[in-house]
C-alpha positions in Angstrom: -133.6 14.1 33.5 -133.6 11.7 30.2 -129.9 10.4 31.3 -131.1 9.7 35.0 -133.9 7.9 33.6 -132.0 5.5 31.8 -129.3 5.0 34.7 -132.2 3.9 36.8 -133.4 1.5 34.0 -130.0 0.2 33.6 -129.7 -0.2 37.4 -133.1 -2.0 37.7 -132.1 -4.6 34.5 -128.3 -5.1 36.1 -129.9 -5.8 39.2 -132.6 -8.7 38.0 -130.0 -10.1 35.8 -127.6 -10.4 38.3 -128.3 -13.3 40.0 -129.5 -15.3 36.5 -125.5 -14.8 35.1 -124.3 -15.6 38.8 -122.2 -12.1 38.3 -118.4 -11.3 40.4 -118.3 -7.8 39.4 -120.4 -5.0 39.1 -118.8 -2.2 36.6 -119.6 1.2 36.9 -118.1 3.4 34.0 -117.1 7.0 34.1 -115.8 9.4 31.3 -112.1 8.0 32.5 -112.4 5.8 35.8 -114.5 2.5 36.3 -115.1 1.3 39.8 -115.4 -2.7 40.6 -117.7 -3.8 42.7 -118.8 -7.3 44.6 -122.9 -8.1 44.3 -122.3 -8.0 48.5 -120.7 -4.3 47.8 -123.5 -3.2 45.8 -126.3 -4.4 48.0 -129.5 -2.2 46.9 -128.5 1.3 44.8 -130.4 4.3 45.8 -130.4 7.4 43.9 -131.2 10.8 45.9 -131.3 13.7 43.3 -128.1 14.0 41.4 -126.5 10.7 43.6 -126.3 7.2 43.5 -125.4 5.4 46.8 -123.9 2.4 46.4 -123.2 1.0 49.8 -121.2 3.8 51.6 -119.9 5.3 48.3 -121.9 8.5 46.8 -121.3 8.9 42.8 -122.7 12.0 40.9 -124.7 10.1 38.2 -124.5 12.8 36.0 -120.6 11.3 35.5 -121.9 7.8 34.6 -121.6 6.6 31.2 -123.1 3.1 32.0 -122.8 0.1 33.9 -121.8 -3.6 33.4 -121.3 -6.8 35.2 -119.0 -10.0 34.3 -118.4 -13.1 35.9 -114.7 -12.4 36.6 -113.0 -11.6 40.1 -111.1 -8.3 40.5 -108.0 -8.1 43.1 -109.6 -5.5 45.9 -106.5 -4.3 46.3 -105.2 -3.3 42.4 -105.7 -0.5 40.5 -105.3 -1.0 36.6 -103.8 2.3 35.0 -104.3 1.1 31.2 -102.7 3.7 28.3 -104.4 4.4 25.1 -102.9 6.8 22.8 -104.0 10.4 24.5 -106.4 8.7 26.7 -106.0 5.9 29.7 -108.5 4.2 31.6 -108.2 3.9 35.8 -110.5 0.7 36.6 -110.2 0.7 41.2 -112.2 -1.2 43.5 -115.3 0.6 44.8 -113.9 -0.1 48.6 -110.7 2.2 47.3 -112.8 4.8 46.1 -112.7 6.6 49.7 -108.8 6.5 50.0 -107.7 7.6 46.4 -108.2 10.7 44.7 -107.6 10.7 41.1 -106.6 13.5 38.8 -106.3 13.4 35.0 -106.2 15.2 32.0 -105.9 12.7 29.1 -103.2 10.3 29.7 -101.2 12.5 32.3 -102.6 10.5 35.1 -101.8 11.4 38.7 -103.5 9.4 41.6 -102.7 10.6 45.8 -103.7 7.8 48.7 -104.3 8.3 51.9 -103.0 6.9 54.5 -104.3 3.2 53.9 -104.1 0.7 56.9 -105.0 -2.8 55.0 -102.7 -4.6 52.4 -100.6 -2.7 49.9 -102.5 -0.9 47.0 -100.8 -2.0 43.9 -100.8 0.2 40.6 -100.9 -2.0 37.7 -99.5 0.1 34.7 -100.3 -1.1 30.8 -100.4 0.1 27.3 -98.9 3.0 25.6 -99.0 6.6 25.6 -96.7 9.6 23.7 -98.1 12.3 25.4 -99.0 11.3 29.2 -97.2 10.1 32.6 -97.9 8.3 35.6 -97.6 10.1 39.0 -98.4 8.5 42.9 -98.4 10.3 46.2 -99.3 9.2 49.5 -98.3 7.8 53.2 -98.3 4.3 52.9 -95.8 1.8 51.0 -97.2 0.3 47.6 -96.5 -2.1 44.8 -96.3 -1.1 41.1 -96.0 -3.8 38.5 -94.8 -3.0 34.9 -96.9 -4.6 33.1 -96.0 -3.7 29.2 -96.1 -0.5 29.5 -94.8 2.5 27.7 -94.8 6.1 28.3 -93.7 9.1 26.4 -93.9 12.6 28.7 -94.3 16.4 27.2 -94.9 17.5 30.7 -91.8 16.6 32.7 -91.4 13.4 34.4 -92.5 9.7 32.7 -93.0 8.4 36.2 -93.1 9.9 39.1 -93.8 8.4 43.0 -93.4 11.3 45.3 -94.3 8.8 48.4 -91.4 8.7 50.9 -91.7 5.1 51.5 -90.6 1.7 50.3 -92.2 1.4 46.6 -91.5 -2.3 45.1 -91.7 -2.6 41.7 -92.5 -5.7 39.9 -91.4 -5.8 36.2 -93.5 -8.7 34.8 -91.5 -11.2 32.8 -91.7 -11.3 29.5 -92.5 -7.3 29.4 -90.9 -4.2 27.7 -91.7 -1.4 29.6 -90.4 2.2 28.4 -90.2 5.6 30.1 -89.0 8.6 27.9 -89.1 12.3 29.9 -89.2 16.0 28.6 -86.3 17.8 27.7 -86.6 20.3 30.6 -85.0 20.8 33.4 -87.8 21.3 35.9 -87.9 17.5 36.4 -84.7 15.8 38.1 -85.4 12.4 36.6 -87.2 10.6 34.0 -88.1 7.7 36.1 -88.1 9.4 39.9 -88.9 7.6 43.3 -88.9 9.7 46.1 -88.4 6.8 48.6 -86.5 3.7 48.2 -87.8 1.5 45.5 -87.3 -2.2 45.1 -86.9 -4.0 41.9 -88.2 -7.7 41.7 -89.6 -9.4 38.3 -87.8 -10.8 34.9 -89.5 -8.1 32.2 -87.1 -5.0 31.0 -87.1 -1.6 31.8 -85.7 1.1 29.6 -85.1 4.7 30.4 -84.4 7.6 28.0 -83.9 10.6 30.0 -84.0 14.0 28.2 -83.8 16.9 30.8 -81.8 15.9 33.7 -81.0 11.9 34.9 -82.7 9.0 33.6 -83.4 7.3 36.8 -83.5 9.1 40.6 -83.8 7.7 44.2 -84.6 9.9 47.2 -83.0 7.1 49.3 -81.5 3.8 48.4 -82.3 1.2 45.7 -82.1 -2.3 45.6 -82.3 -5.0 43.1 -83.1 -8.1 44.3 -82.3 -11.3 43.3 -85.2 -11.6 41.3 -84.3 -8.7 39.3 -84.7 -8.4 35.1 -82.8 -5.7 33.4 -82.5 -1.8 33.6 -81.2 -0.3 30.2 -80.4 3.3 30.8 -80.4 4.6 27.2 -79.7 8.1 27.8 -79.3 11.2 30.1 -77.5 14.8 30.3 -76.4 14.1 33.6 -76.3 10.7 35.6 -77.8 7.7 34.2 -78.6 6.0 38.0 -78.8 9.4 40.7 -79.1 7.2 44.1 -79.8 9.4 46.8 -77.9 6.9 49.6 -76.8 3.5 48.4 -77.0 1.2 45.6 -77.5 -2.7 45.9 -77.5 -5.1 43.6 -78.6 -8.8 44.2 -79.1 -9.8 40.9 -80.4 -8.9 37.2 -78.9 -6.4 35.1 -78.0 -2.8 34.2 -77.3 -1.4 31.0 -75.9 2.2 30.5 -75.5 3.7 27.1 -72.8 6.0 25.9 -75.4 8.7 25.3 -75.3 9.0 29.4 -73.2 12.4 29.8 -72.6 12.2 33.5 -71.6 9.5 36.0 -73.2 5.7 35.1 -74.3 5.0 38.8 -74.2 7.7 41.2 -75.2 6.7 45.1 -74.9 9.4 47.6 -73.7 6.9 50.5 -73.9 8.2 54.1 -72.2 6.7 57.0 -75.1 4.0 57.9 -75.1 2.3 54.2 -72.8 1.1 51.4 -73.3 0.3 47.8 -72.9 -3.5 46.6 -72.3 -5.2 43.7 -71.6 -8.8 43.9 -69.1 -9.6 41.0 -71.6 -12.1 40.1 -74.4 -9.7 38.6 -73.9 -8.4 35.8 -73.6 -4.6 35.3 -72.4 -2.9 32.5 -71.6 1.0 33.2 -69.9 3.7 31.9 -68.0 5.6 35.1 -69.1 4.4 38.3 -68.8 7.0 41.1 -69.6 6.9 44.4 -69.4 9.6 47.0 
């Protein structure tokens, strides 16, 4: 009873402050996820027993560490997956709450989407963590920029996107971001996209991959043009495991003498074929194609 009490104080002071600090974002804080909202989102809060409504969204208040409100703008469509040691923070708009469903236990951080008919969600990862990964499932293509991240697993994969579609990756320039996996081999990759990823963005990637293959494609993978650099520091089996074709369009790949099996690996079918201009610069240990 005390805690409600005080979420309804805090509600009524947010709410006559808000227009005095001309507010862009309305906080509210959970044990691990905050949801953003507009002032025209958050409209008047209601609570009914345990629940607060806050426009069409229903949040058990007994979850609620507190609220807050800035003057800063949020992206509606970008979900901010920070790392923290053993812990990470999910900050989603409220409007998303409704199509994703997060699970986590400490930093091992796994979020589903449903189907989503407006603009790509993107999944801003940042931070560190030695004992957590990050994992995406859904129906609908998606952007996921690297933003200075690093990632240590215990648990299998470092990153893991089990949606089928098109997945573009931004690394952000001027970024390091680092995925090292378990040494098991109930994982098939490190770094794993079920679909067919897209590289874009001028930061660096680097892969250590202790169970099986550093990096994995379900279907092809393409670097574009704007591409940085993929450092594939080590694997038992294939550094690159392309599930149908490999394209390159520009940046760079790396792949360390500690890879075991083939450097690049593309499983080409009869509709595609792997490129790589002479231009770009790859540097590879055996290159097999089949």
């Amino acid at each position: 009873m005390k805690r409600y009490i005080l979420l309804i104080l805090l509600a009524l002071m947010v709410g006559a402050q808000w227009s005095m600090v001309n507010a862009q974002t309305f906080a509210i804080h959970t044990k691990s996820v905050t949801l953003l909202a507009t002032p025209d989102e958050v409209g008047e809060m209601m609570f009914s027993g345990s629940l607060l409504s806050i426009g069409d969204t229903l949040i058990d208040a007994s979850t609620i560490d507190s609220m807050s409100y800035s003057g800063q703008d949020f992206d509606p469509q970008v979900v901010q997956v920070a790392y923290n040691g053993n812990d990470c923070r999910v900050s989603m708009p409220l409007a998303l709450a409704d199509s994703l469903t997060i699970e986590q236990d400490g930093a091992y951080v796994t979020i589903n989407s449903a189907s989503h008919g407006g603009a790509e969600i993107t999944y801003s990862l940042s931070g560190k963590t030695d004992n957590g990964w990050f994992k995406q499932d859904g129906s609908y293509k998606c952007k996921v920029h690297l933003n200075g991240v690093s990632i240590t697993s215990k648990q299998g994969h470092a990153l893991h996107v089990k949606n089928g579609k098109r997945i573009d990756f931004d690394v952000v320039e001027g970024t390091v971001n680092n995925f090292v996996d378990n040494a098991d081999t109930l994982h098939d990759a490190c770094f794993q996209v079920k679909g067919h990823p897209e590289f874009s963005g001028l930061g660096v990637i680097n892969i250590t991959g202790n169970g099986k293959h550093a990096y994995k494609s379900g279907e092809y993978t393409k670097l574009k043009k704007t591409a940085g650099t993929i450092n594939i520091l080590a694997a038992p089996r294939d550094g690159m495991h392309v599930g149908q074709y490999f394209k390159m369009n520009g940046g760079k790949v790396t792949i360390a003498n500690a890879v075991r099996g083939d450097g690049i690996q593309a499983e080409c079918n009869s509709d595609s074929t792997t490129s790589v201009p002479a231009l770009m610069h790859l540097e590879y240990l055996p290159l097999q194609v089949t």
